[in-house]
C-alpha positions as CSV (number, residue, x, y, z in Angstrom):
1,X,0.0,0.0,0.0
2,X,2.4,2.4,0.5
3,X,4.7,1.3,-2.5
4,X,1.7,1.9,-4.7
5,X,1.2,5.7,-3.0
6,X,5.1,6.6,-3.3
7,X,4.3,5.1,-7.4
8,X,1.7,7.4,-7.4
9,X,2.4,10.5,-6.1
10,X,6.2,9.6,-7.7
11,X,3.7,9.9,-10.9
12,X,1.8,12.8,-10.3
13,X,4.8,14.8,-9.7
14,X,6.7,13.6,-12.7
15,X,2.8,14.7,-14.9
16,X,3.4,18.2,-13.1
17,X,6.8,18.4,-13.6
18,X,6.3,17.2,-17.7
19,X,2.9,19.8,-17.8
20,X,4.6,22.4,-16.5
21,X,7.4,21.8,-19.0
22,X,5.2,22.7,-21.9
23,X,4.1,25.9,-23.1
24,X,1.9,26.6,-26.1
25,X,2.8,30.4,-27.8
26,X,-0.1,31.4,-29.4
27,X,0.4,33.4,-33.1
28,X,-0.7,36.5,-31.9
29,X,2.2,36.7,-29.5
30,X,5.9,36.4,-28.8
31,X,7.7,34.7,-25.7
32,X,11.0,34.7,-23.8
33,X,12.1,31.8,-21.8
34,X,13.7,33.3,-18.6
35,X,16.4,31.4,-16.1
36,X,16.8,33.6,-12.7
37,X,16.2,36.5,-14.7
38,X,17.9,36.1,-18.0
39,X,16.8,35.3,-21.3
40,X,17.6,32.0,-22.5
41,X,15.8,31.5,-25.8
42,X,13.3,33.6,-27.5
43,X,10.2,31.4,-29.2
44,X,8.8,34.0,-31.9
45,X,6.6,31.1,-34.0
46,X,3.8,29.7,-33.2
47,X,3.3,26.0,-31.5
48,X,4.3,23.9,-28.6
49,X,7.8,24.5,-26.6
50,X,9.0,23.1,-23.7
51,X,11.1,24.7,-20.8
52,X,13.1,23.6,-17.5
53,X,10.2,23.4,-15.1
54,X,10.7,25.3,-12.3
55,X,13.7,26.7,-13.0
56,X,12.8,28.6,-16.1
57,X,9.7,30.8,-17.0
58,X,7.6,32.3,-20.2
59,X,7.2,36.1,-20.8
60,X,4.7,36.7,-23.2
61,X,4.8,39.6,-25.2
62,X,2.1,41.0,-27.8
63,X,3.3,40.3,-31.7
64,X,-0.5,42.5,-33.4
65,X,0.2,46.0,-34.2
66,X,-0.4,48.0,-31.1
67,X,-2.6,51.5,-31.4
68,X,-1.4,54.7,-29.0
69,X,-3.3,57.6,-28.7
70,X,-1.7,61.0,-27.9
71,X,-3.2,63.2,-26.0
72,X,-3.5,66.6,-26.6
73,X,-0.1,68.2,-27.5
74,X,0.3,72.0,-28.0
75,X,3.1,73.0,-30.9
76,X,4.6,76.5,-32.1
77,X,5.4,76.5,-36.0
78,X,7.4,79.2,-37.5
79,X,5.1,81.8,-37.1
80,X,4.0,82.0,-33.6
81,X,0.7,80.6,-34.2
82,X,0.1,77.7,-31.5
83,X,-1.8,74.7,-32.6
84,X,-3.2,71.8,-30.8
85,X,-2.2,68.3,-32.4
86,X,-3.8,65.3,-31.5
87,X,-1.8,62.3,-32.8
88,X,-1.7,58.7,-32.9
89,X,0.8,55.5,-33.7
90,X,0.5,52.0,-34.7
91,X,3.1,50.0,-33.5
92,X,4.5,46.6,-32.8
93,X,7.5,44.5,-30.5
94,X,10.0,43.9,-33.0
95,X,12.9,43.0,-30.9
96,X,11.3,41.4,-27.9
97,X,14.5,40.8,-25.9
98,X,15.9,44.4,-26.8
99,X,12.6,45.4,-25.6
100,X,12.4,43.6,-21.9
101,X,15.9,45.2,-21.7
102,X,14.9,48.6,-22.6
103,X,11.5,48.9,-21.1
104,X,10.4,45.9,-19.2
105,X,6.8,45.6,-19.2
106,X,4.0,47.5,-22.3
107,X,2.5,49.3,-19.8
108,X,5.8,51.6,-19.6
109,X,6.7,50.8,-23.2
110,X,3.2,53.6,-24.1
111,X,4.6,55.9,-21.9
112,X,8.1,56.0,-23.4
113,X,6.7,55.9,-26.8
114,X,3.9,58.1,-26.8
115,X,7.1,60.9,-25.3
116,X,8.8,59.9,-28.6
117,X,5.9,61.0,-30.3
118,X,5.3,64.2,-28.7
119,X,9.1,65.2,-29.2
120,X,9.2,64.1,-33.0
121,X,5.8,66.1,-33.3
122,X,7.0,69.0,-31.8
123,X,10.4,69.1,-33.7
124,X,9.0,68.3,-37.3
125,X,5.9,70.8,-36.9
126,X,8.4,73.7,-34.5
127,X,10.4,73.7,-38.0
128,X,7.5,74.3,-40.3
129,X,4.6,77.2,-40.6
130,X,1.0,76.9,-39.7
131,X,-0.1,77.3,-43.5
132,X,2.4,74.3,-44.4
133,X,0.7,72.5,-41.2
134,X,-2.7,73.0,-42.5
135,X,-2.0,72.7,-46.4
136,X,-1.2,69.9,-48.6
137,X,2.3,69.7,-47.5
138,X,1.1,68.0,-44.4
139,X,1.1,64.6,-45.8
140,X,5.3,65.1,-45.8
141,X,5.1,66.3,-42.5
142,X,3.6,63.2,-41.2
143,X,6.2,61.0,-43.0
144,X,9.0,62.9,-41.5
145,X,7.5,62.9,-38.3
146,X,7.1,58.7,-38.3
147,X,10.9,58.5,-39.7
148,X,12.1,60.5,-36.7
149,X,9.4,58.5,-34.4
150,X,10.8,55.1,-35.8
151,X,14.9,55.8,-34.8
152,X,13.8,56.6,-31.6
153,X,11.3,53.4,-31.2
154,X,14.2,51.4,-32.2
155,X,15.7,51.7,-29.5
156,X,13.0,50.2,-27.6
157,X,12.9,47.3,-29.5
158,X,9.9,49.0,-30.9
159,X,9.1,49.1,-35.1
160,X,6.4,52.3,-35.6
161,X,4.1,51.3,-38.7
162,X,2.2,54.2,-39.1
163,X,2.0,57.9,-37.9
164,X,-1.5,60.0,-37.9
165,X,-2.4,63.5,-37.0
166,X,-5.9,63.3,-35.8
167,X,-6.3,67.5,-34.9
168,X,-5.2,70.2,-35.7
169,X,-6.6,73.0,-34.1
170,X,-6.2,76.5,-32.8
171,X,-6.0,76.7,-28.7
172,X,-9.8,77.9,-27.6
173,X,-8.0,81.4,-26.5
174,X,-6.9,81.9,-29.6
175,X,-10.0,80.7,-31.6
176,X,-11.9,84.4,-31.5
177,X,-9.1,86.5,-32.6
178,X,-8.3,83.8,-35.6
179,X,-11.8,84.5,-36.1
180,X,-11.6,88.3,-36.0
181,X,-8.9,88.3,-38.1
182,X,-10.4,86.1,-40.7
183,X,-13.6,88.2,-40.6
184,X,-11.6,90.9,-41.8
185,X,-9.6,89.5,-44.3
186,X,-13.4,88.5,-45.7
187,X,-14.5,92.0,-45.8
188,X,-11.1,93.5,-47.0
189,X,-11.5,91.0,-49.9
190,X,-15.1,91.4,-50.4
191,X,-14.6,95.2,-50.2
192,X,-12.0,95.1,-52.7
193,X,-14.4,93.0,-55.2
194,X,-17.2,95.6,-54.9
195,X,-14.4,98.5,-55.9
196,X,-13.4,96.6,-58.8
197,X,-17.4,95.6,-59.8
198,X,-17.9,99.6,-59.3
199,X,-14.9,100.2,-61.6
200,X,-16.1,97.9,-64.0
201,X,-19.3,98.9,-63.7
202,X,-18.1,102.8,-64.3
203,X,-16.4,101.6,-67.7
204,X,-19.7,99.7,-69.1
205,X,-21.8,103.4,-68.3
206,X,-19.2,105.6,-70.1
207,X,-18.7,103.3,-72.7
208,X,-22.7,103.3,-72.9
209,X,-23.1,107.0,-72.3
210,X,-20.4,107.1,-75.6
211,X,-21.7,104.9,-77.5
212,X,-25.1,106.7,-77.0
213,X,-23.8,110.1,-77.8
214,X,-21.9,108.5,-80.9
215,X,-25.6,106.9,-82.2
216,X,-27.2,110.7,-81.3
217,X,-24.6,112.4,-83.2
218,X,-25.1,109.9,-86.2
219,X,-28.8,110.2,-86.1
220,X,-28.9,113.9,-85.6
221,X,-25.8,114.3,-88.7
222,X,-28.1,111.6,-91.0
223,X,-31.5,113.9,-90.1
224,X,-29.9,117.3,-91.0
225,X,-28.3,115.3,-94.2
226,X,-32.1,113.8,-95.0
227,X,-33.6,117.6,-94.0
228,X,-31.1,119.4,-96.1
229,X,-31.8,117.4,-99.3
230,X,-35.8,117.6,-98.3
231,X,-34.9,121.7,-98.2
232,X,-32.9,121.2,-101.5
233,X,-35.8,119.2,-103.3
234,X,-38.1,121.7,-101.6
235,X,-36.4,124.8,-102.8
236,X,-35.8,122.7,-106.4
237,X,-39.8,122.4,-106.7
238,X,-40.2,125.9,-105.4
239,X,-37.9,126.8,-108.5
240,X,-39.4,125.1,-111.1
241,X,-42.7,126.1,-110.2
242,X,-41.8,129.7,-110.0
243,X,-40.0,129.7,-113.5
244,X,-43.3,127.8,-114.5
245,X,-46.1,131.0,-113.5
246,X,-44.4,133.3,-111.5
247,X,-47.3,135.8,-111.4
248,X,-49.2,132.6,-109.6
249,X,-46.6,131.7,-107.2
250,X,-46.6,135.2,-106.0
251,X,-50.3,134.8,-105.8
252,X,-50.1,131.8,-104.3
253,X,-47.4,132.9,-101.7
254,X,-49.5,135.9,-100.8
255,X,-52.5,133.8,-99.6
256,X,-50.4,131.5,-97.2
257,X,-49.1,134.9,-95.9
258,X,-52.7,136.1,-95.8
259,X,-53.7,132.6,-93.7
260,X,-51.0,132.6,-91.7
261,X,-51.2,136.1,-90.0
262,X,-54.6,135.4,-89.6
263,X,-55.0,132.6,-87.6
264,X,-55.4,133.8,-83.9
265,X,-58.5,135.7,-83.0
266,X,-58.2,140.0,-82.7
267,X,-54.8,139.7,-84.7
268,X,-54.3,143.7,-85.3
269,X,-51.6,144.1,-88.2
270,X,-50.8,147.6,-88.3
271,X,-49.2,147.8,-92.3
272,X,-48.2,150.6,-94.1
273,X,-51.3,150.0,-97.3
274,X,-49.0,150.6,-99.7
275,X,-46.5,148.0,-98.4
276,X,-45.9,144.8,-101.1
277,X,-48.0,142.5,-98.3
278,X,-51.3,144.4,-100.1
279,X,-50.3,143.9,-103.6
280,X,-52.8,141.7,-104.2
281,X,-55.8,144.2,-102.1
282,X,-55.3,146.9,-104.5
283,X,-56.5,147.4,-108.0
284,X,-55.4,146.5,-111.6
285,X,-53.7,149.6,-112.1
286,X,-51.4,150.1,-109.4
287,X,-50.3,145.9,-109.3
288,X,-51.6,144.4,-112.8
289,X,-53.7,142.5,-111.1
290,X,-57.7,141.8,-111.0
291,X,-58.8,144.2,-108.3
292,X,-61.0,142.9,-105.7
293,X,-64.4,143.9,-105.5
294,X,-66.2,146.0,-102.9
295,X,-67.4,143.4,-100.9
296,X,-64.2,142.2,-100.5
C-alpha cells in the first residue's frame, strides 16, 4: 500500500513536472524563456515548446500591431501661431528581448513611446509654418515625423508602422481673434471685389453713355443730311414752279401769308397799305392785277 502511494504520487509529480514543461505560444504573440532573470531563448513562431520546469519561465509579449493615442499636444510653428495636435501610432514589439531590456513591461513601453511621439511632433511641426501644417504639405510632415518617431522606437525594441495627425486646431484662447482676423480679411476682400465691380461697372456706363452720344450724333448728322436734301428738293420744286407761273406763285405765296397772320382771334396788323404785303388788295392799275371787289 504504501509502495503503490510513493508510485503514485512519484507519478503525479513527474505529470506536473512534464505539464509544466510545456508551453503553447499562441500566433498573436511572442515569448521569452527566462532562467533567474535572464533570457535564454526567444520562441517568436507559433506551437508547442517546452522549458526547465521550475527553473525557467515564459514572458509573453504582444506580436499585433499595437494603437497609442496622444493626447493633446500644444506645438509652435514658424510663425508663432500655436496649434493643438492630436496624434496617434500603430506600433508593434520587434525585438522582444531588446525590448524587456529597454523597457520591461507594455504598460511603460506607451509611456516612453507616446514621449517619442510628442518630441518628433513638436520638432517636425516647430520647423515648419501653420499654413504648411494645414496645407497639402502635411502629408510630408507626417512622413517625416514617423521617420524621426521610428529611430527613436528602435531603440526600444519597438518598429512604428504608421503615424496619424488626428487634430489640428487652434487653442480655444486663440480661436476668437483667428476668427476676427479672418472676418476681416473676408470684408477687405469682399470690399476690394465691390471697388473693382464699381470700376467695371463705371467703364460699361461711359462706354454706354459714348456709345449713346456716338448713335445721337449719327442720327442727328443723318436727319440734317435727309432735312437738307428735303430743303434742297423743296427749294428745287419751289424753283421750277416759280420759273413755271411766277405771277401765280406770288399769288399763291400771298394767300399762305394772308392765312398765316390770320390765324389767332383780334390779330391787329398795323401795315403801311402801300407796303408789297397788299399787292394783291389793290387794283389792276397800281399791281396788274384783278382788283378785288367791294365786298371784298
Amino acid at each position: 500500500m504504501n509502495i503503490r502511494s510513493i508510485i503514485i504520487g512519484v507519478l503525479v509529480v513527474i505529470g506536473v513536472g512534464l505539464f509544466s514543461a510545456i508551453y503553447i505560444v499562441d500566433e498573436r504573440e511572442k515569448a521569452l524563456v527566462l532562467q533567474f532573470g535572464q533570457v535564454k531563448r526567444v520562441k517568436e513562431t507559433p506551437g508547442i515548446a517546452f522549458k526547465v520546469p521550475l527553473i525557467q519561465e515564459v514572458v509573453r509579449y504582444e506580436d499585433r500591431i499595437l494603437s497609442l493615442e496622444t493626447q493633446s499636444l500644444e506645438v509652435t510653428p514658424l510663425d508663432d501661431r500655436r496649434l493643438v495636435v492630436d496624434a496617434f501610432a500603430r506600433y508593434r514589439i520587434a525585438d522582444v528581448v531588446q525590448f524587456r531590456e529597454a523597457v520591461g513591461v507594455e504598460g511603460s513601453a506607451e509611456s516612453r513611446l507616446r514621449n517619442v511621439l510628442n518630441a518628433a511632433t513638436r520638432e517636425v511641426l516647430g520647423s515648419v509654418t501653420s499654413g504648411a501644417i494645414l496645407s497639402t504639405d502635411r502629408a510630408v510632415l507626417i512622413f517625416n515625423i514617423t521617420e524621426r518617431a521610428k529611430s527613436e522606437a528602435s531603440n526600444l525594441g519597438l518598429e512604428i508602422v504608421d503615424v496619424r495627425l488626428k487634430r489640428t486646431d487652434l487653442p480655444a484662447q486663440n480661436l476668437e481673434a483667428t476668427f476676427a482676423r479672418m472676418r476681416a480679411e473676408r470684408e477687405r476682400e469682399a470690399a476690394d471685389e465691390i471697388a473693382r465691380g464699381e470700376e467695371a461697372a463705371q467703364k460699361v456706363r461711359a462706354q454706354a453713355d459714348r456709345t449713346q452720344v456716338e448713335i445721337v450724333s449719327e442720327a442727328q448728322r443723318d436727319a440734317e443730311i435727309v432735312r437738307g436734301e428735303a430743303d434742297a428738293d423743296r427749294n428745287r420744286i419751289y424753283a421750277e414752279a416759280f420759273s413755271q407761273d411766277q405771277e401765280f406763285f406770288e399769288f399763291y405765296r400771298s394767300l399762305n401769308a394772308y392765312q398765316k397772320s390770320m390765324l389767332q382771334e383780334n390779330t391787329t396788323l398795323l401795315i403801311d397799305f402801300d407796303s408789297e404785303f397788299f399787292n394783291y388788295f389793290k387794283n389792276s392799275n397800281s399791281a396788274g392785277n384783278t382788283p378785288p371787289s367791294s365786298t371784298q
